[in-house]
Residue frames as qw, qx, qy, qz and C-alpha x, y, z in Angstrom:
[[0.695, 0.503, 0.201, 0.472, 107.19, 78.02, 105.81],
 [0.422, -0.758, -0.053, 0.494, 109.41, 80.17, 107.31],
 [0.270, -0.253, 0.396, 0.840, 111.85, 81.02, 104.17],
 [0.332, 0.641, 0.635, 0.274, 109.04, 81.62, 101.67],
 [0.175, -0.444, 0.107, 0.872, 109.82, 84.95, 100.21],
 [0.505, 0.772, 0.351, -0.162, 107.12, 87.13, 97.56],
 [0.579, -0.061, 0.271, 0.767, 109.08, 88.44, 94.82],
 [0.003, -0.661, -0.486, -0.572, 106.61, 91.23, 94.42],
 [0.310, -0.679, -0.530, 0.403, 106.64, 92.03, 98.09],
 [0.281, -0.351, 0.024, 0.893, 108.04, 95.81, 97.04],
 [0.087, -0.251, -0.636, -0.724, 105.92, 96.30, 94.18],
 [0.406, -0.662, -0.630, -0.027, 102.53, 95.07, 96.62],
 [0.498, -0.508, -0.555, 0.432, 104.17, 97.63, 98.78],
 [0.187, 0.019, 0.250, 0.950, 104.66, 100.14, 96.70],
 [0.176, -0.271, -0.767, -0.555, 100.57, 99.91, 95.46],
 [0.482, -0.561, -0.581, 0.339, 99.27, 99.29, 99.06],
 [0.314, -0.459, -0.078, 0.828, 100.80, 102.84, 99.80],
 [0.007, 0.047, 0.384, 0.922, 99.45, 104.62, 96.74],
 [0.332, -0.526, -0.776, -0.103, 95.91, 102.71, 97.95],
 [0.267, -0.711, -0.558, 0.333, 96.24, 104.48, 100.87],
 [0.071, -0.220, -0.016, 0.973, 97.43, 108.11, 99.75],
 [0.303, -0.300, -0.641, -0.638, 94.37, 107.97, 97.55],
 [0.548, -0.320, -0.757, 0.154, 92.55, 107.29, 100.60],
 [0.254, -0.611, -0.490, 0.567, 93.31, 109.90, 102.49],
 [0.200, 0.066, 0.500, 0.840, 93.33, 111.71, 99.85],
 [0.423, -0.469, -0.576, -0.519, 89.41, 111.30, 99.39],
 [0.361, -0.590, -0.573, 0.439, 88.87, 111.78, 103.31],
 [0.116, -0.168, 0.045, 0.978, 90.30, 115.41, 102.62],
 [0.239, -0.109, -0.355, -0.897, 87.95, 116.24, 99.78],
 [0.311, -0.418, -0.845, -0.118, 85.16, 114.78, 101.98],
 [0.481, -0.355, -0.393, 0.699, 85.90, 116.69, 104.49],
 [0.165, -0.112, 0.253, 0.947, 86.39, 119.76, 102.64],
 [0.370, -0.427, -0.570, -0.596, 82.37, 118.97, 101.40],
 [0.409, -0.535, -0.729, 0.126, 81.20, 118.18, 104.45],
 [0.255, -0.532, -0.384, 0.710, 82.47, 122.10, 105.57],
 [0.046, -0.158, -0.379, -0.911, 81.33, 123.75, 102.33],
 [0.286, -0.477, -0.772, -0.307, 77.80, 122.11, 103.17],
 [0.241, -0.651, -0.464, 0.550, 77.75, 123.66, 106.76],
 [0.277, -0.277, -0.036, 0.919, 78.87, 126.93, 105.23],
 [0.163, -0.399, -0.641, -0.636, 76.09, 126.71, 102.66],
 [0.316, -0.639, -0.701, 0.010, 73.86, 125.93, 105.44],
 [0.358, -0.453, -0.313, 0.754, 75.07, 129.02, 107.17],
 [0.009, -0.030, 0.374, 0.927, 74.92, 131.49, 104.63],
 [0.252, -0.498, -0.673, -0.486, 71.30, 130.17, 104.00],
 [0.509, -0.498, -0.537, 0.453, 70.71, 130.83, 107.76],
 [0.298, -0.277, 0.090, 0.909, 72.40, 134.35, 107.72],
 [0.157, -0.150, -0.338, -0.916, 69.92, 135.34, 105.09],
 [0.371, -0.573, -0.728, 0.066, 66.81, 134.21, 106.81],
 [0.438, -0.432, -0.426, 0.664, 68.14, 135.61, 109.67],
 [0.129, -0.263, 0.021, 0.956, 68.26, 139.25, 107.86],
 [0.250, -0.282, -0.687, -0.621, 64.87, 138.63, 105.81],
 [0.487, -0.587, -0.627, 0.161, 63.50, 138.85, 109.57],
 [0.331, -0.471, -0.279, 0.769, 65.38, 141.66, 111.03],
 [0.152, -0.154, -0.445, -0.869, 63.99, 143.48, 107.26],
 [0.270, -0.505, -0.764, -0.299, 60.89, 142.70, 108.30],
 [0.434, -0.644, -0.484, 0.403, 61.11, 143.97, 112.30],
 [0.085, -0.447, 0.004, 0.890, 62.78, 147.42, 111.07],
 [0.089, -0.252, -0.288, -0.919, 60.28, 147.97, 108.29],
 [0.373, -0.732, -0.567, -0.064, 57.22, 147.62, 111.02],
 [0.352, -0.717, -0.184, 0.573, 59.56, 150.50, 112.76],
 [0.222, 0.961, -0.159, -0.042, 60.51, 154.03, 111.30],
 [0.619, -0.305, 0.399, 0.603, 63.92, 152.98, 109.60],
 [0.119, -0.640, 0.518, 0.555, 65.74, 155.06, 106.90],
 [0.836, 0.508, -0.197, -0.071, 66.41, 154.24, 103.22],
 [0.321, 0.559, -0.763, 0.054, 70.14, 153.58, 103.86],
 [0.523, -0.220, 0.768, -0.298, 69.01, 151.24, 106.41],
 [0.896, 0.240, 0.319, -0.195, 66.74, 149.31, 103.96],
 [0.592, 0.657, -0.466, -0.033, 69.49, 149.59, 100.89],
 [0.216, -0.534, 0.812, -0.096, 71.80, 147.91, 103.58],
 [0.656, 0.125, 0.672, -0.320, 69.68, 144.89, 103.57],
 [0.772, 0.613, -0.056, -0.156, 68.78, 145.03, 100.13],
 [0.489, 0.643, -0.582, 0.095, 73.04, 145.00, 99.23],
 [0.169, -0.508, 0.838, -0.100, 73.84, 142.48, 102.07],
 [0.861, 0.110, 0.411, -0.280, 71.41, 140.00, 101.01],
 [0.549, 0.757, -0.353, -0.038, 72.79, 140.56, 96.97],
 [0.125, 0.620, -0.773, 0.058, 76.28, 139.71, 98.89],
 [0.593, -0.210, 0.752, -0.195, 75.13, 136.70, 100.78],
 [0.872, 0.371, 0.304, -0.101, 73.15, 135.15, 97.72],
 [0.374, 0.780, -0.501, 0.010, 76.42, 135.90, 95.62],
 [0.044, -0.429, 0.862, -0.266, 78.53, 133.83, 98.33],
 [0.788, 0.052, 0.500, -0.354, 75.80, 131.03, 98.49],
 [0.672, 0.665, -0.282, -0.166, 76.46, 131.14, 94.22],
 [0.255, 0.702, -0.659, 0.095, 80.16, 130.54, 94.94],
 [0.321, -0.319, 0.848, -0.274, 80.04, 128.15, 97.77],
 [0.827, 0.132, 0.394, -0.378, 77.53, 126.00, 95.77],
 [0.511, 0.752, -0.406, -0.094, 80.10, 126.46, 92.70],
 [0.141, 0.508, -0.830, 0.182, 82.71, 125.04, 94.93],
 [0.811, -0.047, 0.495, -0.308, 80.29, 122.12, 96.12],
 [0.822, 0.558, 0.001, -0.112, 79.96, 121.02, 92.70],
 [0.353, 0.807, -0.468, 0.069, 83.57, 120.99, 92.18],
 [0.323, -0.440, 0.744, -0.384, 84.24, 119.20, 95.02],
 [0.849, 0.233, 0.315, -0.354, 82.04, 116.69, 93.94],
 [0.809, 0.561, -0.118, -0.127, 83.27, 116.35, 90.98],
 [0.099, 0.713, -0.634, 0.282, 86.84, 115.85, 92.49],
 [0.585, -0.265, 0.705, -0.301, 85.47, 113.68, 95.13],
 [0.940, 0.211, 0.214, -0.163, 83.88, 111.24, 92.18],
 [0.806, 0.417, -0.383, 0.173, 87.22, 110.75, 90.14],
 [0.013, -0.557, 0.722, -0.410, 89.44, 110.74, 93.23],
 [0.747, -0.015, 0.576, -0.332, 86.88, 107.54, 94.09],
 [0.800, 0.591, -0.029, -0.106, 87.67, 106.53, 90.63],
 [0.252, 0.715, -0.598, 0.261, 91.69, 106.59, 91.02],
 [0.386, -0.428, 0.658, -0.484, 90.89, 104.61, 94.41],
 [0.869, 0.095, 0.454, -0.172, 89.00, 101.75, 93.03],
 [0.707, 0.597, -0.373, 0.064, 91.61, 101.65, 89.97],
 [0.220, 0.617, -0.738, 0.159, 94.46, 101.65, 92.49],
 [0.668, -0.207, 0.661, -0.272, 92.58, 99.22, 95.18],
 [0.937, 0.285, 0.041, -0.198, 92.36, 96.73, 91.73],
 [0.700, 0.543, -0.415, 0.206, 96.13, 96.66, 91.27],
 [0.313, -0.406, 0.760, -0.400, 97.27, 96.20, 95.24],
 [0.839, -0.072, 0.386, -0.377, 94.52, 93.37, 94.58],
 [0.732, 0.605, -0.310, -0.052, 95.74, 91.89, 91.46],
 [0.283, 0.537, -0.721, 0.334, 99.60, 92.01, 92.89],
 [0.545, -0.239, 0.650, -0.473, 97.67, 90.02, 96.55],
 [0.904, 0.021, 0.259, -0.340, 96.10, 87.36, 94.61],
 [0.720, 0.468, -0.422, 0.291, 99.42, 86.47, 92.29],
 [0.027, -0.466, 0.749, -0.470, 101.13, 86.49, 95.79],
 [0.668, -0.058, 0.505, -0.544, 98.36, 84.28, 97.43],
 [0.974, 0.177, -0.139, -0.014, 98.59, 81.52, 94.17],
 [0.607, 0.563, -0.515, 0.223, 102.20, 81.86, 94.82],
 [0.209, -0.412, 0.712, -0.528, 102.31, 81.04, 98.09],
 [0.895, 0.099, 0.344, -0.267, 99.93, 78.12, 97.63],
 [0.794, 0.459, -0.366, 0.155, 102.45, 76.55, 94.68],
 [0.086, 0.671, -0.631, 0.380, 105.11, 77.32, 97.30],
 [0.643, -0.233, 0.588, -0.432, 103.42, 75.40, 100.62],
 [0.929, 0.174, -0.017, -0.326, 102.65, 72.53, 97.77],
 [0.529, 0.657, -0.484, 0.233, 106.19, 72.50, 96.46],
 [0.222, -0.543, 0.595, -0.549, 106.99, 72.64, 100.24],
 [0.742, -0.140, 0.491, -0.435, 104.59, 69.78, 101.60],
 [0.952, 0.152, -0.181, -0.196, 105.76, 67.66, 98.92],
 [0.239, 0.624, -0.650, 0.363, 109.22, 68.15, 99.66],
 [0.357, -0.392, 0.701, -0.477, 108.55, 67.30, 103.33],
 [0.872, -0.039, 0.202, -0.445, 106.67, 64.41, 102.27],
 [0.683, 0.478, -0.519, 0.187, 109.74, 62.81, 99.77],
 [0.071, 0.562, -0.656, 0.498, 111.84, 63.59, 102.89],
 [0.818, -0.183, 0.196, -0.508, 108.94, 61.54, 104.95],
 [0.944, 0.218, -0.034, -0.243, 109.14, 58.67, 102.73],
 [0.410, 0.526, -0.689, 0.285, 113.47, 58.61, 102.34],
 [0.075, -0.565, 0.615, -0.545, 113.25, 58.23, 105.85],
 [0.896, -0.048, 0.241, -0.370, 110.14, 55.66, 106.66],
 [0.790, 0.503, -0.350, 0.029, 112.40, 53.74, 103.59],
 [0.145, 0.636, -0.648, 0.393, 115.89, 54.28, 105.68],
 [0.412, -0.386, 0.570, -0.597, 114.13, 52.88, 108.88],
 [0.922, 0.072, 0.091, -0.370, 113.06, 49.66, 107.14],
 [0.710, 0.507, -0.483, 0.069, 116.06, 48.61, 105.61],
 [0.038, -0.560, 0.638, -0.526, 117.83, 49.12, 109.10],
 [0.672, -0.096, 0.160, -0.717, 115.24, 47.14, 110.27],
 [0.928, 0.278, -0.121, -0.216, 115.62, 44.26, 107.78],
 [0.332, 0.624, -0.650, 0.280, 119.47, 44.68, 108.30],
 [0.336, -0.397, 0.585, -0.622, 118.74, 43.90, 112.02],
 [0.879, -0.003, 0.401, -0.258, 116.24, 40.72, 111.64]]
């Protein structure tokens, strides 16, 4: 069925495209978690790390500004853990309705595929009967000619 033509085909293609901006859309904000998480993990790391090096300078003669350092860079790190879990959550919450927008738009690219998929099955019927009339003129033509002939 070579001439068969959707009359939706711009619409399906319009939909299809919005499918996928959504798409990559939601890769971003995956993404975007997947480096908050490291940074979490880092930060969590980072303090360890100094909850250890507090430990090795108070078994040596250190200073009060030395301990206050520790004391105020921990304060900062758990502060920035605060935030970067803040912005997890967020992200989250972005990532679930941007997965919500995606299964709304993947229902209307589907919708507009399955009205193109009955319509292309009315078409091929419409078609195969055609060819079948055209079958039958002709089987008809070749008999008469036939009859003409005996």
């Amino acid at each position: 069925m070579k001439n068969y033509k959707f009359k939706l085909d711009g619409l399906l293609k319009l939909r299809t495209f919005r499918e996928r901006e959504k798409k990559i859309e939601l890769g971003k904000i995956v993404g975007e978690i997947v480096q908050t998480k490291e940074l979490i993990e880092k930060i969590k790391s980072e303090i360890e790390d100094a909850y250890i090096s507090q430990e090795k300078s108070t078994a040596q003669s250190t200073t009060g500004s030395e301990l206050q350092f520790y004391s105020m860079f921990i304060k900062g790190k758990n502060k920035h853990l605060e935030n970067e879990r803040a912005h997890l959550d967020e992200l989250n919450e972005k990532y679930e309705n941007k997965l919500q927008e995606l299964m709304f738009a993947r229902g209307e690219v589907k919708v507009i595929e399955n009205m193109k998929e009955k319509d292309f099955v009315k078409a091929k019927k419409k078609y195969d009967k055609k060819q079948q009339e055209t079958l039958e003129e002709l089987a008809q033509i070749v008999r008469e000619q036939k009859r003409k002939i005996l």
